[in-house]
PALO-163857 format. One record per residue (C-alpha): residue number from 0; chain; x, y, z. Coordinates in steps of 0.02 Angstrom, whole numbers, plus 50000, padded with zeros to 5 digits. Example, Ala and Ser with C-alpha at 12.3 -4.5 7.8 and 13.67 -1.06 7.14 Angstrom:
BEGIN
(node 0,"A",(50615,49775,50390)),
(node 1,"A",(50684,49947,50357)),
//
This chain:
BEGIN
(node 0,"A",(44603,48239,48990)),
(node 1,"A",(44719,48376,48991)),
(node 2,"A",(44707,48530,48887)),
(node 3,"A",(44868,48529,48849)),
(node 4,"A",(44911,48410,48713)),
(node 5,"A",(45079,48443,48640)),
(node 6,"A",(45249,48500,48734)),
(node 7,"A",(45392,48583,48667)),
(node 8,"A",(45533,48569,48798)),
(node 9,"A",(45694,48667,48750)),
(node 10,"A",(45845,48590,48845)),
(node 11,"A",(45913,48407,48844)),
(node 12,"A",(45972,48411,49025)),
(node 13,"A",(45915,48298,49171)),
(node 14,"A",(45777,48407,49205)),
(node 15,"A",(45714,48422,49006)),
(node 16,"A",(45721,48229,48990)),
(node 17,"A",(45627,48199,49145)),
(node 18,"A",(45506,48311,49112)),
(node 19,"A",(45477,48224,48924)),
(node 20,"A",(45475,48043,49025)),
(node 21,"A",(45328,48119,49155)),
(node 22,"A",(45212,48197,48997)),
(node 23,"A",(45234,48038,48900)),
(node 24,"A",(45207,47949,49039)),
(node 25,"A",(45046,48066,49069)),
(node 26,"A",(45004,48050,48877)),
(node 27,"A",(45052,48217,48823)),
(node 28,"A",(45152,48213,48665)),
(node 29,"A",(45331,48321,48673)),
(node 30,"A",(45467,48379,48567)),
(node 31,"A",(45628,48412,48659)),
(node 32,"A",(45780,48503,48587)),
(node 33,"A",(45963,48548,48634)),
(node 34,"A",(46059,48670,48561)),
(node 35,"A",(46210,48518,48540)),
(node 36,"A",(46147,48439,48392)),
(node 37,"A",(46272,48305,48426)),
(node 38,"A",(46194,48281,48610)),
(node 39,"A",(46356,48262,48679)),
(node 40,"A",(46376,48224,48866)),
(node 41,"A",(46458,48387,48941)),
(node 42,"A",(46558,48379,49082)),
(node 43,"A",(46620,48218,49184)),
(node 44,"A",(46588,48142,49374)),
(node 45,"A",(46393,48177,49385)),
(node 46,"A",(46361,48164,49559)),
(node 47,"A",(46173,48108,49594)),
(node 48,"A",(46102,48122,49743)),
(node 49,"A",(45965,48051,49849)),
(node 50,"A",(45823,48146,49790)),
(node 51,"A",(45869,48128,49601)),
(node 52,"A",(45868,47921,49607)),
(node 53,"A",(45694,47964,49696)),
(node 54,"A",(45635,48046,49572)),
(node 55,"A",(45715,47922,49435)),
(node 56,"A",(45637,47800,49533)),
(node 57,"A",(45462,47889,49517)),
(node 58,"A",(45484,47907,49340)),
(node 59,"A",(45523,47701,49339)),
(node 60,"A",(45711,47732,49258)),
(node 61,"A",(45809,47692,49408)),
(node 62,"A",(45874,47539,49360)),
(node 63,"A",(45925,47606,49191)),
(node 64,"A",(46020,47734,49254)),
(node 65,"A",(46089,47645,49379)),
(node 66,"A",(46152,47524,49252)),
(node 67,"A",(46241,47645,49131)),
(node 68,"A",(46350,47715,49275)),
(node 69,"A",(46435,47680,49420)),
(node 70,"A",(46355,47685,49579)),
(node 71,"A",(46375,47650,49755)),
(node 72,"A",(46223,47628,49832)),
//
């Protein structure tokens, strides 16, 4: 078991939610905050690359993403 047993991730970005799936995943319980209380989406045309599906894959959210945009792989 880890010692670390609770998480407080500040940032709601790709890399803040991914790192929230991965403890979860690893049983460590997390908090994550953004400084948009709204949690708006900034910005438009999010390019993901090969090595970000890879690691959405890893994370088993993939699919999911996949699904809620447009892709063309």
């Amino acid at each position: 078991m880890s010692a670390v047993q609770k998480v407080l991730i500040i940032g709601g970005g790709i890399a803040g939610m991914s790192l929230a799936i991965r403890l979860g995943q690893s049983g460590i319980k997390t908090d994550l905050i953004d400084r948009d209380l709204k949690w708006r989406a900034v910005g438009t045309g999010i390019t993901i690359t090969g090595p970000t599906f890879r690691a959405f894959q890893e994370l088993g959210i993939e699919s999911e993403v996949r699904s809620k945009g447009r892709s063309n792989a």
